[in-house]
C-alpha positions, 0 to 999 in steps of 0.5 A: 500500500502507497502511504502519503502523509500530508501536513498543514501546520505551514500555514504563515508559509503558505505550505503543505509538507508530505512524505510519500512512502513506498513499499517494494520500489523498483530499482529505479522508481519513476514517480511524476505529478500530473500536469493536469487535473480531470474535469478542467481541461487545461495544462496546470503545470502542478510540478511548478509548486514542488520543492526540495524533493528528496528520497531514503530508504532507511537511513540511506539517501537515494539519488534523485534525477529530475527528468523533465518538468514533471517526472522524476527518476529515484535509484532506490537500490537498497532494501525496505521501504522508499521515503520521499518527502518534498513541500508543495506551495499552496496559494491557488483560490481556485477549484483546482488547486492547493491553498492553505492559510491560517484560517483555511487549507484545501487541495487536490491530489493531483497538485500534492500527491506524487504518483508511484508509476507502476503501483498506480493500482495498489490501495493508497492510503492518506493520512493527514494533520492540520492545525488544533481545531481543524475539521476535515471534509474529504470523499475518502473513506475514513478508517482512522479519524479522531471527532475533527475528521483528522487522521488516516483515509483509504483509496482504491487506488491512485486514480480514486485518490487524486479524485476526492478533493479535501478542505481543511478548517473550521467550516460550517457543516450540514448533513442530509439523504437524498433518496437513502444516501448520506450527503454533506455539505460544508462551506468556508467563509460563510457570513454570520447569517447564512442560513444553512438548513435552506441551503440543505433542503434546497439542494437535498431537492437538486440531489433528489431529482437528478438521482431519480433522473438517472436511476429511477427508485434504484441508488446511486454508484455512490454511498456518500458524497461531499460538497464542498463550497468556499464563499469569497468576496467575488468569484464563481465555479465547480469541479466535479468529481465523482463522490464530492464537488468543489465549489466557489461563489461569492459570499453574498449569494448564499441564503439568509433568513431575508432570502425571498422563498422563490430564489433571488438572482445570486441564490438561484445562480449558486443552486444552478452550479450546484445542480451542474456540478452534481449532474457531472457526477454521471455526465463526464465522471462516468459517461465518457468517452474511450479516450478518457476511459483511463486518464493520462496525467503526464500530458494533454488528453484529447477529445472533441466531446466538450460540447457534450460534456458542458452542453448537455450539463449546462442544458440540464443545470438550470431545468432541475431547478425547475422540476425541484421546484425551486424556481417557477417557469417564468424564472426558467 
């Protein structure tokens, strides 16, 4: 099993400290950051954040030869497990990246995890420390978690590792079913008067109709799924993954107690990317192309179905309000 521990007490520097542990290395083990991340549709350049990598086995330093921008060959010659332990610079607001602060931390894992080539099936294991009082939010199965969410969690591998996104912090947190399964939402930098239970039953709605949309009385493929939403001064996106989103919106569109029943223009807005990140759940999560069947993080990966993968979702995001009953006809 791959282990990564990952550290957000940096947080005056703006910097996650993790340690890669490797069992059973090759003798000259390649590892690489991916240079993109699934769902956003552009070359991130992730390795640019990396510093001082450095690798051991025991007590034993082992060489470490840069390939190109993102890849790295490590002479692991001796016995026991490969340590490789390395900074990521974390100051990216957005969806796609890492943050961390000293009120806030997120990542993903394709802009902190290193991926082992040739053990990229084998489970992978998280474990991660924040500062005293921090929560965790994550898609990952817990396996060892203290009250806070902090402690160890389990992927299937190192593509459903890099697919569940984490916030850290003292956020706002909300629980809910939608037709049998557990969802949660958490957000970060809410104002005082956010009223969180309208948030919660508006988007159980959303949940509830595209669930019985792709499946009828049956339940999803998953058990339990996460939103993520960070409310900022200005701002507005998602990115899908296949148990959780991440989401950003400007502060000022979430719901208070004077939020009119039917949705005023910024609350409707924010429901409407909550219905289209969570449509992506199927539509380009799992309805997708050949050519993303597996996913190539060293270099672009091409397709011409864009129009598919934003049009239908973009068609569908505002219409289940409608059939939520959120919104009127007129307001459609």
């Amino acid at each position: 099993m791959i282990r990564y521990d990952i550290h957000a007490l940096q947080t005056e520097a703006h910097t996650f400290e993790v340690k890669v542990t490797i069992p059973n290395p090759a003798p000259e083990q390649l590892v690489s950051l991916p240079v993109w991340i699934p769902g956003s549709y552009l070359v991130r350049e992730f390795a640019r954040h990396l510093n001082g990598l450095k690798a051991s086995q025991g007590k034993k330093p082992c060489d470490v030869q840069q390939l190109d921008k993102a890849r790295w060959l490590v002479h692991a010659e001796g016995k026991g497990d490969l340590v490789l332990s390395y900074t990521v610079y974390a100051f990216d607001t957005s969806v796609r990246c890492a943050f961390l602060d000293a009120d806030r931390g997120f990542f993903n894992g394709t802009g902190v995890f290193l991926r082992a080539e040739g053990h990229e099936s084998e489970p992978h294991e998280m474990r991660v420390k924040a500062p005293k009082g921090w929560h965790v939010a994550t898609g990952l199965e817990p396996v060892d978690v203290d009250g806070h969410g902090q402690g160890t969690y389990l992927a299937h591998d190192y593509d459903d590792l890099v697919d569940q996104p984490v916030e850290l912090g003292q956020f706002w947190r909300g629980q809910f079913e939608a037709c049998g399964v557990p969802h949660e939402f958490v957000v970060a930098g809410a104002l005082p008067n956010f009223d969180g239970q309208r948030l919660i039953e508006d988007t159980r709605r959303i949940c509830e109709a595209q669930i019985r949309f792709w499946h009828g009385e049956n339940k999803p493929p998953f058990k339990r799924y996460v939103f993520m939403l960070n409310a900022v001064d200005e701002g507005y996106g998602g990115l899908e993954h296949k148990a959780s989103t991440a989401l950003i919106a400007a502060r000022r569109d979430l719901p208070t107690a004077q939020t009119p029943q039917a949705p005023d223009e910024g609350y409707t807005k924010l429901l409407g990317l909550i219905s289209h990140e969570y449509f992506h759940t199927w539509n380009v999560k799992r309805l997708r192309p050949a050519e993303l069947a597996r996913y190539d993080y060293t270099q672009e990966n091409y397709t011409e179905l864009l129009w598919f993968f934003e049009g239908f979702t973009s068609y569908y995001d505002d219409l289940f309000l409608l059939r939520a009953g959120l919104i009127d006809e007129a307001a459609y």
